[in-house]
C-alpha positions in Angstrom: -9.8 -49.4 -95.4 -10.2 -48.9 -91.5 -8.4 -47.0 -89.6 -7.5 -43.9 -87.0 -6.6 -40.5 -87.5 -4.3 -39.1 -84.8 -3.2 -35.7 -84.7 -0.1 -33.9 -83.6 1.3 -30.4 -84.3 4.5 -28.4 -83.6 7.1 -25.6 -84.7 8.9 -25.3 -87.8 11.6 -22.8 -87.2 13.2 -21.2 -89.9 11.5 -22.2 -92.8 9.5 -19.0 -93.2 9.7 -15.5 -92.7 7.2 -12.5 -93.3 7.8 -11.0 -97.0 6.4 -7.8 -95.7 7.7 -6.6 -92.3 7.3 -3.3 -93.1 3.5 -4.5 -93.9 2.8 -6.1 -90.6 4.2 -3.3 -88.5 1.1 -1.6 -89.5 -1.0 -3.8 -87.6 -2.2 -2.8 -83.6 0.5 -2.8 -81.1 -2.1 -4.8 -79.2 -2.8 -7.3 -82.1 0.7 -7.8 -82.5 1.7 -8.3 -79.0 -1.0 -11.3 -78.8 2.2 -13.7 -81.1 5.4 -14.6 -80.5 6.2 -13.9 -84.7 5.4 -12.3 -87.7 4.1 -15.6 -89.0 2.7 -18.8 -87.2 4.9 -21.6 -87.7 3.4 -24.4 -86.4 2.8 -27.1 -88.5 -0.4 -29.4 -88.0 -0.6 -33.4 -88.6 -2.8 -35.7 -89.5 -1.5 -39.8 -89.4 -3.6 -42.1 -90.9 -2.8 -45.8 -89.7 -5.0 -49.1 -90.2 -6.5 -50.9 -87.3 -3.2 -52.4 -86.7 -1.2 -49.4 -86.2 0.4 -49.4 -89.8 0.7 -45.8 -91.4 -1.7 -45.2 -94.4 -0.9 -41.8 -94.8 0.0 -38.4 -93.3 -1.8 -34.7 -94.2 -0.3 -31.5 -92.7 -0.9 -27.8 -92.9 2.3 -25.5 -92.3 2.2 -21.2 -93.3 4.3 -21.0 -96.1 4.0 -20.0 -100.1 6.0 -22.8 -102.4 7.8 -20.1 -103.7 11.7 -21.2 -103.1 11.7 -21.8 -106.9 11.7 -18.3 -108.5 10.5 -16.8 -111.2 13.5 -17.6 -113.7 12.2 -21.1 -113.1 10.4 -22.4 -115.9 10.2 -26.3 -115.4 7.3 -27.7 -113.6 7.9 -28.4 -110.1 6.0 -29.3 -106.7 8.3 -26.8 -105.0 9.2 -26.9 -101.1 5.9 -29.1 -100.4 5.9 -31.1 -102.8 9.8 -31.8 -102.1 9.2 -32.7 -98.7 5.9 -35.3 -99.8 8.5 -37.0 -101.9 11.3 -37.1 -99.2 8.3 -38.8 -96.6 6.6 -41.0 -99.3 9.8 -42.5 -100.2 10.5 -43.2 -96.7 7.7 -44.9 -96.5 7.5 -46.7 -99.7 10.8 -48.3 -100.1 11.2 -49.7 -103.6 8.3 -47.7 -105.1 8.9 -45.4 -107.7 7.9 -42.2 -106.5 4.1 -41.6 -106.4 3.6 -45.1 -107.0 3.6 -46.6 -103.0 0.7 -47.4 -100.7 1.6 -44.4 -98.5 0.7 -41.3 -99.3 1.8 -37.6 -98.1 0.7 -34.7 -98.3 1.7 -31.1 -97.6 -0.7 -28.3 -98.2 -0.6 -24.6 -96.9 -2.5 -22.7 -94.3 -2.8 -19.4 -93.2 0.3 -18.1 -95.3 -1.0 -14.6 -96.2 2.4 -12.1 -96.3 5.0 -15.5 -95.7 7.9 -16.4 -98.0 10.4 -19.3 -97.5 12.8 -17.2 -99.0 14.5 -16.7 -95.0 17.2 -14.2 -96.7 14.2 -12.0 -97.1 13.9 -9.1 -100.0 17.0 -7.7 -101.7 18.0 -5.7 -104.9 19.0 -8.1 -107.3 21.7 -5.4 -108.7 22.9 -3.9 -105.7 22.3 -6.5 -102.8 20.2 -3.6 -100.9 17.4 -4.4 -98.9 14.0 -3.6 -100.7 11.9 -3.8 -97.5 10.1 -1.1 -97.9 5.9 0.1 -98.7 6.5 -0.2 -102.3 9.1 -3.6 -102.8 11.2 -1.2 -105.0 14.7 -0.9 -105.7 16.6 2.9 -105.5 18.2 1.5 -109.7 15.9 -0.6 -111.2 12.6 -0.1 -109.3 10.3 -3.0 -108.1 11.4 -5.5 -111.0 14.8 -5.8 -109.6 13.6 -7.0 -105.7 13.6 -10.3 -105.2 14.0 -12.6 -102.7 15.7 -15.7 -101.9 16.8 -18.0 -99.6 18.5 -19.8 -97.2 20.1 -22.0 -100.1 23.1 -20.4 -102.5 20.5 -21.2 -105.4 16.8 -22.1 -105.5 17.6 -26.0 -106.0 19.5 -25.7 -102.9 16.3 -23.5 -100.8 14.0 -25.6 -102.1 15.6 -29.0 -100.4 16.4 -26.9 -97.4 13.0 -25.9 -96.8 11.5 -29.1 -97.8 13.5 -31.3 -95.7 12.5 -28.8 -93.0 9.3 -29.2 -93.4 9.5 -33.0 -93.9 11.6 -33.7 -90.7 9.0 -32.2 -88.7 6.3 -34.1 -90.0 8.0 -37.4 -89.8 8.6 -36.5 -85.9 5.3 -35.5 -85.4 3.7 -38.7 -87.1 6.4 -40.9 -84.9 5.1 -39.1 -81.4 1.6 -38.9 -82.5 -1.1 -40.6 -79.7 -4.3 -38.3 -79.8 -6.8 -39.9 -82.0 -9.6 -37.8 -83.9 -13.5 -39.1 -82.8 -16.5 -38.2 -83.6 -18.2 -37.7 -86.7 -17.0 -36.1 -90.3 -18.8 -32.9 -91.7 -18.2 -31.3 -94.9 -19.1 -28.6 -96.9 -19.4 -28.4 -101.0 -20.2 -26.5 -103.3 -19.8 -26.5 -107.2 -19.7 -23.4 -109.6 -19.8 -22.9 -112.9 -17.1 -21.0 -113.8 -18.1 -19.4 -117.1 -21.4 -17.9 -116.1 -19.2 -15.8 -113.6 -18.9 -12.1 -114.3 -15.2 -10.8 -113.2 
């Protein structure tokens, strides 16, 4: 099908916070002077529409590891991302089942290195004590009992907090998006074979 791609970008604020602190103080004065946070939190779109203006899709980039579902989790899930292509796709695709509708949406991650959307950052599961520290370890317990979690009172809760987050800045960035992509596509492939590689 024909069609545009126009591209839009903003901030996402508090949806993601730096798991590491402690970490990233180690950088350069000088490095770290050059950003306004720990982590970047702007979130890049792309709208798809035909040549008549109608949406097709959206693709965006935002810094942030789906890891609102923790570890106790073990059911299959799409996490923050995934929560907030659903909330968008069944916007757009009313009376669809979900996945099923012209419109697709997708969420993907950047440059999320050291960033958690756990906002409440790291704690001691058994004593509520921060475990930001070199070694992510707990004074009783040691590292297996920091964890973190956040903003929600559950991880069901933080992962439709984060997602719809994520999601509402999206669909605002697809509504004010005017600057269309031109030019030519490039790409670059390549296929490996994953059992002749020595690890």
């Amino acid at each position: 099908k024909l069609g545009k791609i126009l591209v839009n970008k903003g901030e996402v604020e508090g949806s993601n916070i730096n798991r590491s602190p402690y970490s990233y103080l180690q950088n350069p004065k000088e490095e770290r002077a050059r950003y306004k946070s720990n982590t970047d939190q702007e979130l890049v779109l792309l709208k798809m529409v035909d040549l008549d203006g109608h949406g097709i899709g959206a693709l965006s980039w935002f810094a942030v590891h789906p890891v609102s579902m923790n570890n106790t989790n073990h059911l299959v899930s799409s996490d923050n991302m995934g929560y907030a292509s659903y909330l968008f796709e069944q916007e757009k695709n009313v009376g669809f089942l979900p996945g099923k509708g012209p419109f697709v949406a997708a969420f993907a991650s950047s440059n999320l290195g050291d960033v958690s959307s756990n906002t409440q950052g790291p704690h001691c599961v058994n004593t509520g004590e921060s475990c930001d520290n070199p070694d992510s370890t707990c004074p009783v317990g040691g590292p297996s009992m920091c964890m973190s979690s956040g903003p929600g009172r559950d991880m069901f809760d933080s992962t439709a907090i984060i997602g719809r987050s994520i999601y509402n800045k999206a669909k605002e960035l697809s509504r004010t998006a005017t600057r269309e992509i031109k030019g030519p596509i490039n790409f670059a492939h390549q296929w490996v074979n994953m059992t002749d590689v020595m690890v």
